[in-house]
N, C-alpha and C positions, 0 to 999 in steps of 0.2 A: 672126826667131824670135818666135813667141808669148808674148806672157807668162804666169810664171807655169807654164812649160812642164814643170820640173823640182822646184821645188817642193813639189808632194805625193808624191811619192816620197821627197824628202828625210824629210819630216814624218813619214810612214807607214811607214817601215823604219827611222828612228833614232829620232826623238823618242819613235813609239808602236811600239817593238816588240812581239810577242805576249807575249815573257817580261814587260815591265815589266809590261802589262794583267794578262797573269794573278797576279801577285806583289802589285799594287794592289789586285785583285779578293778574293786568299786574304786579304787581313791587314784589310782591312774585313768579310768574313764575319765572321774570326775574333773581332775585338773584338766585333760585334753579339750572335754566340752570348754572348760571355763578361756584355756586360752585362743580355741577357736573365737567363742564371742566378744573377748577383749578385741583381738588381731581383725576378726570380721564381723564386726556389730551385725551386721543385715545375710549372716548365715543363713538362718532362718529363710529367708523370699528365697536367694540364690538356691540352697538344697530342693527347696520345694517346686521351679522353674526349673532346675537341672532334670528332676525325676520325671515331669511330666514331658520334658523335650525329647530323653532318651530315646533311641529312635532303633537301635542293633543290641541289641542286648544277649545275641548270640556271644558277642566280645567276651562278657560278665565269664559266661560259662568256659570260652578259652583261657582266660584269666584262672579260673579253678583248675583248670589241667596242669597250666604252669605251677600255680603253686603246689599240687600234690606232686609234679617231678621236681621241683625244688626240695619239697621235704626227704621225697625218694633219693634223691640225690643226694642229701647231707646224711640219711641213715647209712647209705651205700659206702659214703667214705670212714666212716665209722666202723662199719663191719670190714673192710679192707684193711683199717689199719690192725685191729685187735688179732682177726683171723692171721695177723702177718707176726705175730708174738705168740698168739696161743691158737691153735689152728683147731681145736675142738669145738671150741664156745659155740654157743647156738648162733645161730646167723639172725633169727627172727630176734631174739632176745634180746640181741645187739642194738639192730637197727633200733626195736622200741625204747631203746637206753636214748636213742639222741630225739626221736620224736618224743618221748616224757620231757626230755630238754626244753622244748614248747612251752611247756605249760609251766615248768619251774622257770625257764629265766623271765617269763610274759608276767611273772606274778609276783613277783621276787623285786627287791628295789636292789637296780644295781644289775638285775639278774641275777644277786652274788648268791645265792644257790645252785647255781645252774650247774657250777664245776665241781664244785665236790659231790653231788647228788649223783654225778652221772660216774663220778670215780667211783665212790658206792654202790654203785648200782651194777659198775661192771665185777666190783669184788665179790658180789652174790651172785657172778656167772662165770666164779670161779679164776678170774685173769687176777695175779697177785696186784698190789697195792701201786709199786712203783711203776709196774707194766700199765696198768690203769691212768695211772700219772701220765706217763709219758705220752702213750693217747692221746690223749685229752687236749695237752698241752701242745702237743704237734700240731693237731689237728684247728686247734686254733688258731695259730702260728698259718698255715695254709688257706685257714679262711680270710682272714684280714689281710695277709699276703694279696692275693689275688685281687681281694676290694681294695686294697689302697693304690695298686697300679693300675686299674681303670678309676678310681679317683684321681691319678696323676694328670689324666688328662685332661683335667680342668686348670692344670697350670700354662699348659701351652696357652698361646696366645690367641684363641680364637673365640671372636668375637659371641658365638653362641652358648659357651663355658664360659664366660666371665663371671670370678667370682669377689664377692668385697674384700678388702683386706686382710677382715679376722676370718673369714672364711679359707682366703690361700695360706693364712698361718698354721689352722686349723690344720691342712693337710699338711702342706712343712712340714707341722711339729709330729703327727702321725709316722708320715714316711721316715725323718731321723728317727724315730724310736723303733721303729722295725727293721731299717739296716745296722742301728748300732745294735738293736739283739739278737739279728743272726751270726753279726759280725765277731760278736763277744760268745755267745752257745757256740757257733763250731768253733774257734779257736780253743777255749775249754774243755770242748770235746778231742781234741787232736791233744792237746799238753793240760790236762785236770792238774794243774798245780793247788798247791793250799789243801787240799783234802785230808792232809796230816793233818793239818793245824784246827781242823774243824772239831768237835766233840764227834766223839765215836761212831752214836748213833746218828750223830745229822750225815759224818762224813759217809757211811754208810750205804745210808739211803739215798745219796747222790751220787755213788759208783754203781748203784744196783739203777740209779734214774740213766744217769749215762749207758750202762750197758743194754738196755732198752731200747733207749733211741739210736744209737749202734744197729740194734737188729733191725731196724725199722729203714736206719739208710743200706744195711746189708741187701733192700732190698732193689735194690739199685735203679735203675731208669725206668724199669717197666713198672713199679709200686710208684712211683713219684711221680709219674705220667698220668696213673690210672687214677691219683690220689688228685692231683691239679685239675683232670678232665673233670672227675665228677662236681670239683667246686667252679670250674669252670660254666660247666653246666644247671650247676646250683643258682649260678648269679644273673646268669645270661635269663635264665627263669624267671628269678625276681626283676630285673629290671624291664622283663618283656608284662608286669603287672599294669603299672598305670598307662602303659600307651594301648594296651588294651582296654582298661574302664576308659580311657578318655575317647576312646572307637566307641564304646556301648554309649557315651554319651555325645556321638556326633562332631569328635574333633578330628582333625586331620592337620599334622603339622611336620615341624621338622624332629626328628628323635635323638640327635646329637645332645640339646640340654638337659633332656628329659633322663637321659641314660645318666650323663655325667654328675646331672642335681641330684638322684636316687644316690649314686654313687659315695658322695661325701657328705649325706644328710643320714647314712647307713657310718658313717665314720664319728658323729657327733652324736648320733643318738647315745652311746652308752655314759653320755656328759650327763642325763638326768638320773638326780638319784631316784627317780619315780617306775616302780614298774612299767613295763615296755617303751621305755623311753619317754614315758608321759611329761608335756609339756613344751620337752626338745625336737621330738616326733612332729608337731602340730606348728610348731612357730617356726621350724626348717623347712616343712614342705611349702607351707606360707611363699617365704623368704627365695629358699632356692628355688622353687618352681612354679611359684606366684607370677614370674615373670614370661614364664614361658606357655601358659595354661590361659584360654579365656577368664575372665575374671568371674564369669556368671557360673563357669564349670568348676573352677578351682578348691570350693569349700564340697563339692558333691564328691567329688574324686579324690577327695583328702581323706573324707568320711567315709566311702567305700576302701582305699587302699591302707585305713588301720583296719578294717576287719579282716582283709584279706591275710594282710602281715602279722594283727596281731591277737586280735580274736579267732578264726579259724585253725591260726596251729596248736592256740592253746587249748581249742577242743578238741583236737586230733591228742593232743600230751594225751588229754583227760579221758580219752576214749582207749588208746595205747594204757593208762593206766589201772583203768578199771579192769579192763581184756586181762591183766598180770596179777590183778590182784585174786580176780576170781580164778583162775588157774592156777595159782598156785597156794590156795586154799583144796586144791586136790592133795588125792595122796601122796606122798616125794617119790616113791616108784614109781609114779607114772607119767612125771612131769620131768625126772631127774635121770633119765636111763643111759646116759653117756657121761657117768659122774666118774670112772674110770679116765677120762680123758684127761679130768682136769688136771689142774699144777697145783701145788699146795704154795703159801706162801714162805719168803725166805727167811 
């Protein structure tokens, strides 16, 4: 039997049923609206003054370009990493592994499905468990990477980055945690001491996680260039979002805050425990970008830029996951013809 075989069916009718999604979905709108009206009592006039001033609304539609190359983009490094471990896996399969990501972590409190689902979901395309892991976790490791060092540069001293206190702590305490865990992973990775001392199976599983991500720097400059560019490209995406609604809606300003505020307001959001960052999403854009946005635009552009970030990619999951579910309600010979490829697990 294939591994893996049963698997995301388990995960996709129990774990994420539609009722949980859309119950995770309603109670993160709900708090957003609510802390929009607390934060901006007079949303309401402002939204409805925004809409009728909009004057380019061609913006709107450059805005959707970006974000479906940002999504391409994140499936892209996903399929780079996996095909660089197991080089048969379906390429389309893949990519829909991190777009379903959408709509599990957008629904999810915490997102805290988002990682094991997609670990699962690579297990039913055949990549063994720890290969899966590694993944996953790299590829995280590269995302936040990248967003915390254009984060950084809200510390520098300039005057259009200025951020409050708890805001440059905020990044502090990010940045220390991601050089002290590169710092601590590769040295581990070069001297894995303690591994005896673990139980069997955990030590195991972390010589079989280590040799993984091995093969993955096996891949030397041209995998880690091509893995950097695509989130390079991922980010430069999203942040090229609100300065285009803020065009469709007739502003024209400087982009240095605009970039940097996305930047670390994408750093705090996983502080709420509310799907799609409900709460912390709405009182950060406020906050950090409230300052650099007309006052009269700032509640329309808040309002447009969670749908763009966080209702659209979760219809994209939901559109990626239906697309899988009916195809693979076909027959397995016809959906499974490169099952020779696969690896069985260890």
């Amino acid at each position: 039997m294939a591994v893996g075989t049963t698997e995301p069916q388990v995960v996709t009718s129990s774990s994420l049923s539609w009722r949980r999604l859309a119950l995770g979905l309603v109670a993160g709108v709900a708090v957003g609206i609510a802390t929009i009206a607390i934060v901006a009592p007079h949303a309401g006039n402002e939204l409805a003054a925004a809409t009728r001033t909009a004057s380019e609304p061609v913006w709107l539609v450059a805005a959707l370009v970006a974000l479906l190359i940002a999504v391409a983009a994140d499936a892209a490094t996903l399929v780079v990493l996996v095909r660089r471990l197991s080089a048969c896996t379906s390429v389309l399969g893949t990519g829909g592994v991190a777009i379903e990501g959408g709509l599990v972590g957008g629904a999810t409190s915490f997102g805290g499905l988002e990682v094991p689902y997609q670990i699962m979901r690579l297990r039913g395309l055949d990549v063994p468990l720890t290969r899966s892991t590694s993944v996953i976790l790299v590829k995280a490791m590269v995302h936040i990477s990248v967003l915390a060092v254009v984060a950084a540069v809200a510390l520098l001293p300039l005057e259009a980055a200025a951020l409050t206190p708890l805001q440059r702590w905020i990044v502090f305490g990010v940045l220390g945690v991601l050089i002290l865990v590169w710092l601590v992973g590769t040295a581990w990775l070069r001297w894995p001491r303690g591994l005896g001392r673990l139980p069997r199976a955990v030590g195991r599983r972390l010589e079989d996680f280590f040799e993984a991500v091995r093969m993955l720097r096996g891949g030397g400059v041209r995998l880690a260039a091509s893995v950097i560019m695509l989130q390079l490209i991922y980010w430069i995406a999203m942040f090229s979002l609100i300065p285009f609604i803020l065009h469709a809606l007739g502003w024209r300003g400087p982009l240095v805050p605009i970039v940097v505020g996305q930047a670390v307001l994408q750093l705090i959001m996983p502080l709420s425990p509310l799907p799609g960052g409900a709460g912390v999403a709405e009182f950060g854009y406020l906050g950090l970008l409230g300052r650099s946005i007309p006052q009269d635009l700032t509640v329309a552009s808040l309002v447009i830029w969670r749908v763009y970030t966080w209702v659209i990619p979760m219809a994209l999951g939901a559109l990626a996951l239906t697309v899988r579910t009916a195809t693979h309600r076909r027959p397995r010979s016809a959906t499974r013809g490169s099952q020779s490829c696969g690896e069985s697990e260890d």
